[in-house]
LOMAR-778322 format. One record per residue: residue in one letter; x, y, z of N, C-alpha, C in turn. Coordinates in Angstrom, 1 decimal, decimal comma, padded with zeros to 4 digits. Layout:
% residues N
residu; n_px; n_py; n_pz; ca_px; ca_py; ca_pz; c_px; c_py; c_pz
A; X; Y; Z; X; Y; Z; X; Y; Z
...
% end
This chain:
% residues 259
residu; n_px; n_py; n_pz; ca_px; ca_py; ca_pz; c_px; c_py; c_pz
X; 099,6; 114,5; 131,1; 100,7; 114,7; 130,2; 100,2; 114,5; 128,7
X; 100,7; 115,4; 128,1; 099,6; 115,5; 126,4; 100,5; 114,1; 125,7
X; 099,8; 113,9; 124,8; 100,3; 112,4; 124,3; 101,0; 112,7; 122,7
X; 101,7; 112,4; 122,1; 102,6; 112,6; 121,4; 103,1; 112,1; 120,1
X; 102,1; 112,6; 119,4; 101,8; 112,3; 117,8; 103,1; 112,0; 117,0
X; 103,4; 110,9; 115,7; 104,3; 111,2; 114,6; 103,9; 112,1; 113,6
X; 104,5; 112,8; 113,1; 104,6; 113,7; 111,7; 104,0; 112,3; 110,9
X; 103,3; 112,3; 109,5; 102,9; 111,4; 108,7; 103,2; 111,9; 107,4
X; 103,4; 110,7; 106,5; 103,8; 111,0; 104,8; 102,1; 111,2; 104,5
X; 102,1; 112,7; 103,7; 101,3; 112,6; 102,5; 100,0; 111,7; 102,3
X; 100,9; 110,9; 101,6; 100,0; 109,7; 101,2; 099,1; 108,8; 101,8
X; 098,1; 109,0; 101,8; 097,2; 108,3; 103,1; 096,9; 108,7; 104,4
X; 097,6; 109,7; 104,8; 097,6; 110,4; 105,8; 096,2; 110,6; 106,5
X; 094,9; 110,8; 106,3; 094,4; 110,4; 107,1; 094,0; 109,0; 107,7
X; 094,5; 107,8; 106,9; 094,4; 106,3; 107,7; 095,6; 106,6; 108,5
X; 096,8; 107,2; 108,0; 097,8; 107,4; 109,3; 097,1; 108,0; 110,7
X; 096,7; 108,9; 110,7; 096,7; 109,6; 111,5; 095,3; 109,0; 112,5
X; 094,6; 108,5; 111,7; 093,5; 107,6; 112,5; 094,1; 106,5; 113,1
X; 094,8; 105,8; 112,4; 095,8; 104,7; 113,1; 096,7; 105,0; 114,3
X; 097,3; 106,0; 114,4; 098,1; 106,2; 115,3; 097,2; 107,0; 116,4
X; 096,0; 107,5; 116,4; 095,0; 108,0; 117,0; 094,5; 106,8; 117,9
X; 093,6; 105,6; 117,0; 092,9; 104,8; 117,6; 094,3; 103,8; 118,3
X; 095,3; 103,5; 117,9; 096,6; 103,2; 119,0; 096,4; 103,8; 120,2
X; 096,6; 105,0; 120,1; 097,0; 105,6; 121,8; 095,5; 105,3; 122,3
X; 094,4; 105,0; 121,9; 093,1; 104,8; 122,8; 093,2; 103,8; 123,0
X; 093,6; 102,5; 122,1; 093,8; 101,0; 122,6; 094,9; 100,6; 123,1
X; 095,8; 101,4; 123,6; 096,9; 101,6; 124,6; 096,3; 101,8; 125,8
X; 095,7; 102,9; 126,4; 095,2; 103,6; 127,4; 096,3; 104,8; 127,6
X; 097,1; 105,5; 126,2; 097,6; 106,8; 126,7; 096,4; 107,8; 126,6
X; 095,2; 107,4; 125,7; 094,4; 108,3; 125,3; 092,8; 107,5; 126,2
X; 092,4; 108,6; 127,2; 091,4; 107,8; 128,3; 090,1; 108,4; 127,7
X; 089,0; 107,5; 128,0; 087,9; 107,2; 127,6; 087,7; 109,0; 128,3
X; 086,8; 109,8; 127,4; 086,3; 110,9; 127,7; 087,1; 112,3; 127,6
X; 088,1; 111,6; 127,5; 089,7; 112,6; 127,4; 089,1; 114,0; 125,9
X; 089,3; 114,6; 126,2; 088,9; 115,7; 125,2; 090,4; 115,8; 124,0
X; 090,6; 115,5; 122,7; 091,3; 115,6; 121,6; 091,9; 116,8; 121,7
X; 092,6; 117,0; 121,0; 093,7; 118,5; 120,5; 092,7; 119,2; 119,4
X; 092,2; 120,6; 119,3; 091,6; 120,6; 118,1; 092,0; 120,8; 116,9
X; 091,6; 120,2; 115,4; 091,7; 120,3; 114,0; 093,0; 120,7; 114,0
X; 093,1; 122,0; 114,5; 094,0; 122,8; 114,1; 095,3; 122,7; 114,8
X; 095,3; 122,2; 115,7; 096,5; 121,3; 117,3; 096,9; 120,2; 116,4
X; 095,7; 119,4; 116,1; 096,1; 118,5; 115,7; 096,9; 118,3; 114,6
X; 096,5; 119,3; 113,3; 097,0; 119,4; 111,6; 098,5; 120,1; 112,1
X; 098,9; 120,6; 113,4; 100,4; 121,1; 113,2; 100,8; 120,0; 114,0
X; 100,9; 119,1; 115,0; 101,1; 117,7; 115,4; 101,2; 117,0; 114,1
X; 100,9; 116,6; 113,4; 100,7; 115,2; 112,3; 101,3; 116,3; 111,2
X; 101,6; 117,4; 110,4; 102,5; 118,5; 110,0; 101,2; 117,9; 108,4
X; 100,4; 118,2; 108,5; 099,0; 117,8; 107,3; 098,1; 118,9; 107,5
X; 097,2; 119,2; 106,7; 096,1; 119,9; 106,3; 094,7; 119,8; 107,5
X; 094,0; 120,5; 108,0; 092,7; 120,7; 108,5; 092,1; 119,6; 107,8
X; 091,7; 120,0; 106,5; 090,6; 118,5; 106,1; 091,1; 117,6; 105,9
X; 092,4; 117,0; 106,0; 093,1; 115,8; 106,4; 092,6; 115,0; 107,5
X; 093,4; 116,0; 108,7; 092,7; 116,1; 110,2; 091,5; 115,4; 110,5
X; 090,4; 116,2; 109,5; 089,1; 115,8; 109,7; 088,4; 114,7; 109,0
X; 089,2; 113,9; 107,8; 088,8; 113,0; 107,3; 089,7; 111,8; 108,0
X; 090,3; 111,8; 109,3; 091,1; 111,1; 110,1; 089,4; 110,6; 111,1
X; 089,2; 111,8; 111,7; 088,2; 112,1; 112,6; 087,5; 111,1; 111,7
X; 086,9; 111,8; 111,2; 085,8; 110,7; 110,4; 085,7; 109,1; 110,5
X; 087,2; 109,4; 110,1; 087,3; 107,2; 110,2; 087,3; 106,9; 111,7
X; 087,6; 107,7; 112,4; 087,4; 107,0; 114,2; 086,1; 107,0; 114,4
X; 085,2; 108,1; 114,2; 084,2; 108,3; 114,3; 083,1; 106,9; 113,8
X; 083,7; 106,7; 112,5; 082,7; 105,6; 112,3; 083,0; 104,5; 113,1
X; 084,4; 104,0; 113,3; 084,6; 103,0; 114,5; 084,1; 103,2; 115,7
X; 083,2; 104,5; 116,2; 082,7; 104,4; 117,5; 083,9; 105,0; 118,1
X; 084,8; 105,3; 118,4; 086,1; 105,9; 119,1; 086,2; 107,4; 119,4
X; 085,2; 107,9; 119,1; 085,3; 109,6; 119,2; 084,2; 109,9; 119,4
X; 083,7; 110,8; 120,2; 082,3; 111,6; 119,7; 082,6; 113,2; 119,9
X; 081,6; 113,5; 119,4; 081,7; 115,1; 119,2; 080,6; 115,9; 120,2
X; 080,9; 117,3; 120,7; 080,0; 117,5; 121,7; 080,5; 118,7; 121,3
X; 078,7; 119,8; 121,1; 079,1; 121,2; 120,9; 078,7; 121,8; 121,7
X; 078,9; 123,3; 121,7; 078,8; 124,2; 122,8; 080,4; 124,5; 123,3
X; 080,2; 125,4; 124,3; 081,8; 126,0; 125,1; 082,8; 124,9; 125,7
X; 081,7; 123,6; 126,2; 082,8; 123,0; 126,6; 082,8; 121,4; 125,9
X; 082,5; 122,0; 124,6; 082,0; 121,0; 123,1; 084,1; 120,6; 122,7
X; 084,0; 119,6; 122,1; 085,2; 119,4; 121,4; 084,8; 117,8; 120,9
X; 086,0; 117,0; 120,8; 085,5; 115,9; 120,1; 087,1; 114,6; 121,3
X; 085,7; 114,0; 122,1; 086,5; 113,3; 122,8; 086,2; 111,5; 122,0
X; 087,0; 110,8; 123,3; 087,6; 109,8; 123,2; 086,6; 108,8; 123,3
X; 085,9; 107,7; 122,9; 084,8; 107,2; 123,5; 085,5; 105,1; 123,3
X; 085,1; 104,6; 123,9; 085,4; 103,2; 123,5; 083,4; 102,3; 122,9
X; 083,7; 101,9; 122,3; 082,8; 101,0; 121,3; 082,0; 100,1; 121,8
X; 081,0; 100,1; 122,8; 080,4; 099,1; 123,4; 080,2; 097,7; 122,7
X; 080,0; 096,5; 123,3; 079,3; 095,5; 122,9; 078,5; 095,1; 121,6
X; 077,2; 096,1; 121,5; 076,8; 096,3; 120,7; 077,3; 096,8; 119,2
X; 078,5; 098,0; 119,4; 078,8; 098,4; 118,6; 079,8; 097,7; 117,8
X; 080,3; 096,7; 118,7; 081,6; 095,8; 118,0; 080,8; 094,7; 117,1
X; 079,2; 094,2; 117,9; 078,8; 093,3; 116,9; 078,0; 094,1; 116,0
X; 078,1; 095,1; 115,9; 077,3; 095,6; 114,3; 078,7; 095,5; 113,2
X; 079,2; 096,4; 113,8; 081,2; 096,0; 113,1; 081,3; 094,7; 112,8
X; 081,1; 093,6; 113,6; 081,7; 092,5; 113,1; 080,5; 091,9; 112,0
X; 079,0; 091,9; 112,6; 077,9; 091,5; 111,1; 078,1; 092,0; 109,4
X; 078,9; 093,6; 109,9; 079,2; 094,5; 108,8; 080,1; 094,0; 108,1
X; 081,0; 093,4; 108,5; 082,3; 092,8; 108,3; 082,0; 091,3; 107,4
X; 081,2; 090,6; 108,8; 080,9; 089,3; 108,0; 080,3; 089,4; 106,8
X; 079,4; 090,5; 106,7; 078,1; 090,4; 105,3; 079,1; 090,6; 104,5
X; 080,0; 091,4; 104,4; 081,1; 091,6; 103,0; 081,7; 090,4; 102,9
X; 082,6; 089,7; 104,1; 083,1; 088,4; 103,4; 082,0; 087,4; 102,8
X; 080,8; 087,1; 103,5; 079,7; 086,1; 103,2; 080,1; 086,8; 101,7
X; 079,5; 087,5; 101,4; 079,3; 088,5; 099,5; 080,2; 088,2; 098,8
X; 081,6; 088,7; 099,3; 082,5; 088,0; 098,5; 082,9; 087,0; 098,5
X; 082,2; 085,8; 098,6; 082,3; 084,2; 098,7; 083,0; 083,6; 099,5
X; 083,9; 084,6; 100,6; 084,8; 084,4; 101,3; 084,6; 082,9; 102,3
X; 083,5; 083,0; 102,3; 082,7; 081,6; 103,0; 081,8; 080,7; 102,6
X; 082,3; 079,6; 102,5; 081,6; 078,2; 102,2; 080,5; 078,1; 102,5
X; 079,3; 077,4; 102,2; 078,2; 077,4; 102,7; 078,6; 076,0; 103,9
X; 079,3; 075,1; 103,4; 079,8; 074,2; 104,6; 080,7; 074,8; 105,7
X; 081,5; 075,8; 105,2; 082,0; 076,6; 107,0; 080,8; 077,1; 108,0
X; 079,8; 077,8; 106,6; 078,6; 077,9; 107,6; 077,8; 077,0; 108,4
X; 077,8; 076,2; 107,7; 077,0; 075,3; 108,5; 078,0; 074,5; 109,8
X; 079,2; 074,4; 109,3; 080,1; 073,4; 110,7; 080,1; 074,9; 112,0
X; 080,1; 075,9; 111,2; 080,3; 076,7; 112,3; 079,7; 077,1; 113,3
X; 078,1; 077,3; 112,4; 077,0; 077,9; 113,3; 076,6; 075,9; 114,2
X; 076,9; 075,0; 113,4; 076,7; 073,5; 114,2; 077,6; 073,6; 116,1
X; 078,8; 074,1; 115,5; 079,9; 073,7; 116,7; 079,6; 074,7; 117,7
X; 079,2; 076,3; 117,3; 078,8; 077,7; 118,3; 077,7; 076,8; 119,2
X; 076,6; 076,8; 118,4; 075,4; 076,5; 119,1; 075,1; 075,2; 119,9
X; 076,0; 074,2; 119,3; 076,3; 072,8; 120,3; 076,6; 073,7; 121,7
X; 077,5; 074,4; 121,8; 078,3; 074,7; 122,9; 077,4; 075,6; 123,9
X; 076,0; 076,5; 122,8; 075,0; 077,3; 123,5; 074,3; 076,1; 123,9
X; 073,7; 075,4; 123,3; 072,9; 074,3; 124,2; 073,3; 073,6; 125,1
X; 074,4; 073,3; 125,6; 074,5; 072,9; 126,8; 075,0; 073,4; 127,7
X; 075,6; 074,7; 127,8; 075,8; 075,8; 128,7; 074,0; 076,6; 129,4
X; 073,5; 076,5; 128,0; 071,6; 077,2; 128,3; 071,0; 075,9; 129,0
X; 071,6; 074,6; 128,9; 070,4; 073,8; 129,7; 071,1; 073,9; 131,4
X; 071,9; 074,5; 131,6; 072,0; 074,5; 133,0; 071,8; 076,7; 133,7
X; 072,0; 077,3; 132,5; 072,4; 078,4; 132,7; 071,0; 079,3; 132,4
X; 070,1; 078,3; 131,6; 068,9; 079,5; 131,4; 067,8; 079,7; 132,6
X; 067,0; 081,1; 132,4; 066,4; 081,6; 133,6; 064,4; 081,1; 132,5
X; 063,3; 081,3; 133,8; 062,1; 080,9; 133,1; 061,8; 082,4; 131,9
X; 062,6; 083,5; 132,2; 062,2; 084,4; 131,7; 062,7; 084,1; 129,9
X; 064,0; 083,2; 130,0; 064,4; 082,4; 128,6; 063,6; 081,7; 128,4
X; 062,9; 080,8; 128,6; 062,3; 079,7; 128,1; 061,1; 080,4; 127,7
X; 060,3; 081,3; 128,4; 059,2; 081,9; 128,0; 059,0; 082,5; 126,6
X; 060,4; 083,4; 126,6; 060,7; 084,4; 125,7; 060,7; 083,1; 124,1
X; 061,9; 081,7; 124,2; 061,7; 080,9; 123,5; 059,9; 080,2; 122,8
X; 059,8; 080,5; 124,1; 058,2; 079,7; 124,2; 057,4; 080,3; 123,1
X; 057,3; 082,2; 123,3; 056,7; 082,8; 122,6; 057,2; 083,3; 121,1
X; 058,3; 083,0; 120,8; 058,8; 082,7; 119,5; 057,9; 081,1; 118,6
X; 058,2; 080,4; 119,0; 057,9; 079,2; 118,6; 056,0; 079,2; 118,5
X; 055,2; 079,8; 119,2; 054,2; 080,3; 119,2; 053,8; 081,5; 118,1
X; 054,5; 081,9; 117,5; 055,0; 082,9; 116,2; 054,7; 082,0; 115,0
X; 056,1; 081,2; 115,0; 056,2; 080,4; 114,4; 055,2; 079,2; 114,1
X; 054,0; 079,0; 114,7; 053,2; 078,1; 114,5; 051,9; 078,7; 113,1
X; 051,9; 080,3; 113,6; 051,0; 080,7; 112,7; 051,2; 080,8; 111,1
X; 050,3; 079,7; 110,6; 050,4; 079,5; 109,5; 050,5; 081,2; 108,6
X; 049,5; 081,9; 108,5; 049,8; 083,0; 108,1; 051,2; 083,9; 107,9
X; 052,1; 083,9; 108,8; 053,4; 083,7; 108,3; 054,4; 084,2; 107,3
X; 054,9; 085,0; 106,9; 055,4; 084,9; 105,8; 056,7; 083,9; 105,6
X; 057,3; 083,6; 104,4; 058,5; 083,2; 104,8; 059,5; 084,2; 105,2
X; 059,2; 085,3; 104,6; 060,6; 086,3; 105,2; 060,2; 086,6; 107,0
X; 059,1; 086,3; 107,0; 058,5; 086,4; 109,0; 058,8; 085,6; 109,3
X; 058,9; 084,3; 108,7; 059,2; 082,9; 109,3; 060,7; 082,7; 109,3
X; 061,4; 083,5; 108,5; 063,4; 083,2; 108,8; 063,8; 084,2; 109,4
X; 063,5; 085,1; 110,1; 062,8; 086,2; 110,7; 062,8; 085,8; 112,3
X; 062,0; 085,1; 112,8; 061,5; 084,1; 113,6; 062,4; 083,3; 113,9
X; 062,6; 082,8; 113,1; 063,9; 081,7; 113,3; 065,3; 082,5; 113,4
X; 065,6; 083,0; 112,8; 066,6; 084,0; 113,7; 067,3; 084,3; 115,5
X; 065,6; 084,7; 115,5; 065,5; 085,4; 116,7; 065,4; 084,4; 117,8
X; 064,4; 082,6; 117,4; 065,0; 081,6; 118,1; 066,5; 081,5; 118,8
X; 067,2; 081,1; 117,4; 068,6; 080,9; 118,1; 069,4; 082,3; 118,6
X; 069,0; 083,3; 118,7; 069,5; 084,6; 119,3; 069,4; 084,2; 120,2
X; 068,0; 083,8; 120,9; 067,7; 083,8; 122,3; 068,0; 082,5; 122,9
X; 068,6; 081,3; 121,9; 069,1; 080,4; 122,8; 070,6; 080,8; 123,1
X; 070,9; 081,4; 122,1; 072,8; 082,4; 122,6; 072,4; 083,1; 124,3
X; 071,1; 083,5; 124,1; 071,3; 084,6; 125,1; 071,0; 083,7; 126,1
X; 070,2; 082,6; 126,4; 070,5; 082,1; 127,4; 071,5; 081,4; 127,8
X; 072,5; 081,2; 127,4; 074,2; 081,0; 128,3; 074,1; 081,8; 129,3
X; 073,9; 083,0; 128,7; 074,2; 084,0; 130,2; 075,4; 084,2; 129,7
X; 076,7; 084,0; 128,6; 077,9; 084,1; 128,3; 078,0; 085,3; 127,5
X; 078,5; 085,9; 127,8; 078,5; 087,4; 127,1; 079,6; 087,1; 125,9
X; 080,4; 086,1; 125,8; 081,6; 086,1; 125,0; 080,7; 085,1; 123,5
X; 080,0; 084,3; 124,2; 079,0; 083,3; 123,1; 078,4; 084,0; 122,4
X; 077,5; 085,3; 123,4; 076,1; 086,1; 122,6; 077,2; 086,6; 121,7
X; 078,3; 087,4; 121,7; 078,8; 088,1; 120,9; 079,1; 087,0; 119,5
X; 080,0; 086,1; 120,2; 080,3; 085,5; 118,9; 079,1; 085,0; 117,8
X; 077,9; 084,3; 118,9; 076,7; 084,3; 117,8; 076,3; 085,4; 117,2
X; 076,4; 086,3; 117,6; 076,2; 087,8; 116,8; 076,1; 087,3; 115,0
X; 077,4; 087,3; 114,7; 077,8; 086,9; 113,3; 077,0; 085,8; 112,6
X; 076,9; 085,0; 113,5; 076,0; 083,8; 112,9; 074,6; 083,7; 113,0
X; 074,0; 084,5; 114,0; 072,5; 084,6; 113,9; 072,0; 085,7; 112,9
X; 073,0; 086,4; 113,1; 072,1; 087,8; 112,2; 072,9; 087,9; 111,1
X; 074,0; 087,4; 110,5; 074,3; 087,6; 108,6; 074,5; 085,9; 108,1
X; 075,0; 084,7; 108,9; 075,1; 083,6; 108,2; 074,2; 082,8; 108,2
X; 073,0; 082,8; 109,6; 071,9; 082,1; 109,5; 071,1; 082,4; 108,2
X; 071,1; 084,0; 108,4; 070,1; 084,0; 106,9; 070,7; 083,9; 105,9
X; 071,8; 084,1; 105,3; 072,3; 083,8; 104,3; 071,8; 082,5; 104,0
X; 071,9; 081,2; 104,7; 071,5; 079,6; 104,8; 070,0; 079,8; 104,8
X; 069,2; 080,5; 105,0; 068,0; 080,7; 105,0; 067,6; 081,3; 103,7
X; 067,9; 081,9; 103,2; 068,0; 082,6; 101,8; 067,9; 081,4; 101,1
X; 069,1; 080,3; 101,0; 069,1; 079,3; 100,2; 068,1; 078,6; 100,1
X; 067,7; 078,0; 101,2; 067,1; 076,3; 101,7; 065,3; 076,8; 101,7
X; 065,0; 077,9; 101,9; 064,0; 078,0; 102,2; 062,9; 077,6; 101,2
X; 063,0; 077,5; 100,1; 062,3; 076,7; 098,9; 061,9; 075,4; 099,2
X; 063,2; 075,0; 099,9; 062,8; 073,0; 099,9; 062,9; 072,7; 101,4
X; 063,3; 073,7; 102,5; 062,5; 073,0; 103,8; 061,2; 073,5; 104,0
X; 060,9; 072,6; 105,0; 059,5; 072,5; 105,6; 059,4; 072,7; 106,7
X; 058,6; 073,8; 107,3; 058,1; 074,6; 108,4; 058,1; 073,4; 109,6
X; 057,2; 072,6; 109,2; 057,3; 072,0; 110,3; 058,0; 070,9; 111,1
X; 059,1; 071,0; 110,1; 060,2; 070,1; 110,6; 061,4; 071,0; 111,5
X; 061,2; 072,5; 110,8; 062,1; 073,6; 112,2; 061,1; 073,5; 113,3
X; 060,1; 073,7; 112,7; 059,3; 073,6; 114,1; 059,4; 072,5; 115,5
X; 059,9; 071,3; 115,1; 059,8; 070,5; 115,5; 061,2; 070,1; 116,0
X; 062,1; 071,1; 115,7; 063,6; 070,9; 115,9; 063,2; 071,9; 117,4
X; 063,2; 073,2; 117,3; 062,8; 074,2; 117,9; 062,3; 073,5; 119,1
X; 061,0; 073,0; 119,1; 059,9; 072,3; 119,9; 061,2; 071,6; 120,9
X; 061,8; 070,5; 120,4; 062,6; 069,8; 121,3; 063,6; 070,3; 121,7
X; 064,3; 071,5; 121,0; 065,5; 072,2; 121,9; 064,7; 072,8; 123,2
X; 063,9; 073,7; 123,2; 063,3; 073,8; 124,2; 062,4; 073,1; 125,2
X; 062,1; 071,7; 124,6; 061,9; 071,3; 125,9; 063,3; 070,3; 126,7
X; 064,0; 070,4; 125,8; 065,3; 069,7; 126,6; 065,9; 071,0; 127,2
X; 066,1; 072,1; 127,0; 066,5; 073,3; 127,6; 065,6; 073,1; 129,4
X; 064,3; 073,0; 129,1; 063,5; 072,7; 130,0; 064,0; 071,8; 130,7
X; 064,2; 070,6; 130,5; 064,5; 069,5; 131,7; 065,7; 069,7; 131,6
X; 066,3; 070,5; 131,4; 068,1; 070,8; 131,7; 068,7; 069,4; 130,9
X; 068,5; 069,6; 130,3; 068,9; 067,7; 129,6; 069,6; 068,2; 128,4
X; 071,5; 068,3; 128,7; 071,9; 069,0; 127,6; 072,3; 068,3; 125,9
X; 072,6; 066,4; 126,6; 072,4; 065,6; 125,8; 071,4; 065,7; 124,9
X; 070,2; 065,6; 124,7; 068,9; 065,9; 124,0; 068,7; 067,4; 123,4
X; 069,6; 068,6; 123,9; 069,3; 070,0; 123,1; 070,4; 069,8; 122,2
X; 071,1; 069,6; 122,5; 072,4; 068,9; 121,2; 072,2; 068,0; 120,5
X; 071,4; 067,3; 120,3; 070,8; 066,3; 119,8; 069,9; 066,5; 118,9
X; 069,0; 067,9; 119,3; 067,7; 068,1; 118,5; 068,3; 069,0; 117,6
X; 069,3; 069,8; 118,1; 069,9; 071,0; 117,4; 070,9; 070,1; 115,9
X; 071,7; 069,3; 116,6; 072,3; 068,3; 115,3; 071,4; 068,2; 113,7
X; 070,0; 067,5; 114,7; 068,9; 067,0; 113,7; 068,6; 068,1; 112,7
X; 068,7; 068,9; 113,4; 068,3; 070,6; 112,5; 069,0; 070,8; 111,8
X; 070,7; 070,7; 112,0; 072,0; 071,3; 111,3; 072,1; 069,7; 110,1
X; 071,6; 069,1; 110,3; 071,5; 068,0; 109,4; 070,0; 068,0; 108,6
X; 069,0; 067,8; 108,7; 068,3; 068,7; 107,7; 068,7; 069,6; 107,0
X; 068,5; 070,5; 107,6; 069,4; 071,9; 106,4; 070,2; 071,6; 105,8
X; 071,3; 070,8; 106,1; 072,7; 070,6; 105,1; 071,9; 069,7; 104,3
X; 070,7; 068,8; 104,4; 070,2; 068,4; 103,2; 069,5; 068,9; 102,3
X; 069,0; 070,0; 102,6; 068,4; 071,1; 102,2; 069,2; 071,8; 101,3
X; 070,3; 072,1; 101,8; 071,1; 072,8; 101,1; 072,0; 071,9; 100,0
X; 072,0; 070,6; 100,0; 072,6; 069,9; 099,1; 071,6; 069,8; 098,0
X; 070,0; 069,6; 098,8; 068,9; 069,7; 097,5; 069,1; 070,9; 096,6
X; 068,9; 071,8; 097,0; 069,3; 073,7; 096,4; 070,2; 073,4; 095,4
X; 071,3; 073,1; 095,6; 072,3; 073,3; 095,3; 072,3; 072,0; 093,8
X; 071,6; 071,3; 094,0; 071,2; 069,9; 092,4; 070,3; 071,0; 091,8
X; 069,5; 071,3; 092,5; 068,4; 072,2; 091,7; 069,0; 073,4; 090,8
X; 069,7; 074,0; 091,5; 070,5; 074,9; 090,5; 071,8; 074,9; 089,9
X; 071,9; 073,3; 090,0; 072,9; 072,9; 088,7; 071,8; 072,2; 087,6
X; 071,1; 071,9; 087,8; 070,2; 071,5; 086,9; 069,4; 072,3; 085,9
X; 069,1; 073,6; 086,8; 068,5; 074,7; 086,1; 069,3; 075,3; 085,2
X; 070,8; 075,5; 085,6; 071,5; 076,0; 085,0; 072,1; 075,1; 084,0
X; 071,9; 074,0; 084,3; 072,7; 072,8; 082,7; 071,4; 072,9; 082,2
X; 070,1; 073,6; 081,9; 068,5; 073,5; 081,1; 068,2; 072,4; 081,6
X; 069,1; 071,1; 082,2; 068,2; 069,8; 082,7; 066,6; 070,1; 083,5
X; 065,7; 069,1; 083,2; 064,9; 069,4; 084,1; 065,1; 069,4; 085,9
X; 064,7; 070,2; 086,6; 065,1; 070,0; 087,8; 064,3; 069,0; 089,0
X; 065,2; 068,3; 089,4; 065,0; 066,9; 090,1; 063,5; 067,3; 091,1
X; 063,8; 068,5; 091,9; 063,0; 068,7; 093,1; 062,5; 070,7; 093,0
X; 061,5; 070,9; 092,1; 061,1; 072,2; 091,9; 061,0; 073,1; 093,2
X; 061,6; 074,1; 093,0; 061,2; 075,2; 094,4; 059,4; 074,9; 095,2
X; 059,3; 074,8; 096,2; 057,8; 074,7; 097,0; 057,3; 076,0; 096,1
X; 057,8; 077,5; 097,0; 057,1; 078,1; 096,3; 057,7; 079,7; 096,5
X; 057,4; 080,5; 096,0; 058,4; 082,1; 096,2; 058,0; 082,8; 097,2
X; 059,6; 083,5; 097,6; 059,4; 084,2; 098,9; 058,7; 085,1; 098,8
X; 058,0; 085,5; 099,8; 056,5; 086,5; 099,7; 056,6; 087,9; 100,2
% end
C-alpha cells in the first residue's frame, strides 16, 4: 500500500519533506529496500519543486537513510544506518558540542571515568585471549620510545577502544564511541605537555593485567589512578595558562611541543 505524504509550506520545505520521509522509515511504513516515488512522484505528493525534492533526498542521504542505485531497475531506496554509521553521527555531533564549549573538561573526565569503570569490570569476566593480546600489542607500541606524541595519544586511544570492545557489549562499544574517539583526545590535546609516558604506561600495564586475572576490583582501580592523574594534569594545564595569559611567569613550563 503506497504510503501517504503531507503537502508542506514553502518555507523549509525540504527539512519538511525529509522529516516526514525519515518518519515513515522510523515508523516501519517505509521498509528497508523499499524503492521511493520518483523526484517527480514525489514534487506532486509534497505540492514543491524537483530541486526541493532533491535537496530533501540529500538530507536523508547524508543520514544514511537512502541510497541510490542506477540503471533500469536503479531508483533511490530506503536503507537503515548501521552501527557504525550512527557512531560517526554521534562523534560528528559530539566534536561540534566539545567546539562549542558545550562540555566541561570535568564532564569529560566524570564521564569517560563512570563509561569505562563499567567497561572494566564487565571486560574482566567477558574478555576473550584474542582481547588481551590485541591490548598486549598496543601497550608494546606504546613502550617505543621513538613515538611521536600524536602516535602516542593515538595509541592510547585505541587502548581504551579495545578495552570497550572487550565487554563484548555492543550498547558500551557504541556509547564509548564518543568518548574514545572525540573526548579522549580532546583531554589529550590538553594534558599532553605535563603528563608522562610512563605513568599511562603503567596505568595501561595494570588494567591489563587485572583484565588478565579477571580481578575486576583492581582494573577499576588502575583505571581510577589514570582518571586521577589526568584530572591533575589537567588542573596543571589549566594554572599554566592562566599564568601565561596574566604575563605571570608560569609555575610548571610545557615538557615539550607536539611533534
Amino acid at each position: 500500500m503506497p504510503v501517504e505524504f503531507k503537502a508542506v509550506r514553502t518555507e523549509s520545505a525540504a527539512s519538511q519533506i525529509a522529516g516526514q520521509i525519515r518518519d515513515s522509515i522510523m515508523s516501519g511504513k517505509l521498509k528497508v529496500d523499499q524503492r521511493l516515488p520518483t523526484e517527480e512522484e514525489l514534487a506532486q505528493q509534497f505540492n514543491v519543486s524537483r530541486p526541493t525534492v532533491r535537496e530533501a533526498l540529500k538530507i536523508l542521504g547524508a543520514q544514511n537513510l537512502i541510497r541510490s542505485r542506477r540503471g533500469p531497475s536503479g531508483g533511490t531506496f530506503v536503507r537503515l544506518p548501521d552501527s557504525a554509521d550512527v557512531r560517526e553521527q554521534l562523534s560528528s555531533i559530539t566534536s561540534v558540542l566539545v567546539s562549542m564549549g558545550e562540555f566541561s573538561m570535568q564532564d569529560i573526565l566524570e564521564a569517560r571515568s563512570e563509561l569505562e569503570q563499567i567497561c572494566c569490570r564487565i571486560a574482566t569476566t567477558k574478555r576473550s585471549e584474542l582481547d588481551l593480546k590485541a591490548m598486549a600489542a598496543e601497550l608494546a607500541r606504546q613502550r617505543n620510545d621513538t613515538m611521536t606524541d600524536i602516535e602516542f595519544c593515538a595509541s592510547d586511544v585505541r587502548f581504551h577502544t579495545l578495552l570497550a570492545q572487550a565487554t563484548q557489549n555492543s550498547v558500551l562499544k557504541f556509547l564509548m564511541a564518543a568518548v574514545s574517539e572525540i573526548l579522549q583526545p580532546v583531554l589529550n590535546m590538553v594534558v599532553y605537555r605535563f603528563r608522562e609516558r610512563q605513568f599511562i604506561i603503567a596505568h595501561h600495564e595494570n588494567i591489563l593485567a587485572a583484565l588478565k586475572a579477571r580481578d575486576a576490583d583492581a582494573a577499576v582501580a588502575a583505571l581510577a589512578e589514570q582518571m586521577a592523574y589526568l584530572a591533575s594534569k589537567y588542573q596543571q594545564a589549566q594554572e599554566w595558562r592562566e599564568a601565561k595569559d596574566s604575563k605571570a611567569p608560569p609555575s610548571s613550563p610545557p615538557r615539550k611541543r607536539l611533534k
